[in-house]
C-alpha positions as CSV (number, residue, x, y, z in Angstrom):
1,X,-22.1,47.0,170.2
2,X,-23.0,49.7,173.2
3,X,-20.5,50.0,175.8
4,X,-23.1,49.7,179.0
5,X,-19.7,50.2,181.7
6,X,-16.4,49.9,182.0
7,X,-14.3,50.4,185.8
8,X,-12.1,48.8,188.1
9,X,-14.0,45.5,190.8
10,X,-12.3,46.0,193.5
11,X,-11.7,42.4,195.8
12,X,-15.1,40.7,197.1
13,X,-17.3,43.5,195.4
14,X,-20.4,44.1,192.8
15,X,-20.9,46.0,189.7
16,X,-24.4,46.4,188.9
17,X,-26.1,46.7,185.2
18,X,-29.7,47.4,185.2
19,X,-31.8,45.5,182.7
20,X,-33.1,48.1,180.8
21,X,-35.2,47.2,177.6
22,X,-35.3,43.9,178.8
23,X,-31.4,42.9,178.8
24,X,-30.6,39.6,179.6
25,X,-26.9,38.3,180.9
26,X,-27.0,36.1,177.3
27,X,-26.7,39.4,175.5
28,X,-23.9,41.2,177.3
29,X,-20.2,40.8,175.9
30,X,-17.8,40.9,179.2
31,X,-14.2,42.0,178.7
32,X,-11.5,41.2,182.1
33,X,-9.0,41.3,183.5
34,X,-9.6,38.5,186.1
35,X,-12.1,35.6,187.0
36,X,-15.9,36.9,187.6
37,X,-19.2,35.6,188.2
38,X,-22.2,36.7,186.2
39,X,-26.0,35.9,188.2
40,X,-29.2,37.4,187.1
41,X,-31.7,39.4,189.7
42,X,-35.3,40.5,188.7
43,X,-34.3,44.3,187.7
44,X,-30.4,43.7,187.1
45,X,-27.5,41.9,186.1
46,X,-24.9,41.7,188.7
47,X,-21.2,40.5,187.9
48,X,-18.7,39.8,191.0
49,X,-15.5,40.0,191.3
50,X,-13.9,36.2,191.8
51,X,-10.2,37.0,192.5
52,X,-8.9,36.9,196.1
53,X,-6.3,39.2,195.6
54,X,-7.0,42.0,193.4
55,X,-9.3,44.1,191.9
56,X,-10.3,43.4,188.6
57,X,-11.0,45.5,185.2
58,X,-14.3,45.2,183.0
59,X,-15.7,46.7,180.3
60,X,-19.7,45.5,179.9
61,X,-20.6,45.5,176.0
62,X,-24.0,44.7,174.4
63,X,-24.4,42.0,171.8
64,X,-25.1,42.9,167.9
């Protein structure tokens, strides 16, 4: 298991994983500490922060 990132969402923002070697969001492990969204682009994986109130805490894991 590869930790890919790990930081703070702040409210109403993006973090951004690039889908090197062909990543898809089926093989990422998310750890947090509030409600997300996980969509799919052509070259990355975006996950958004869902809470209205607070910045959120995520740590982005691959799959074994």
């Amino acid at each position: 298991m590869a930790l890919l990132k790990s930081g703070a969402i702040p409210i109403g923002r993006m973090l951004f994983i690039p889908k090197d070697g062909g990543i898809s969001k089926d093989d990422l492990e998310i750890e947090s500490s509030g409600q997300y969204e996980v969509s799919e682009m052509a070259d990355r994986i975006v996950i958004k922060n869902a809470e209205c109130c607070r910045a959120i805490m995520v740590k982005v894991r691959t799959k074994e």
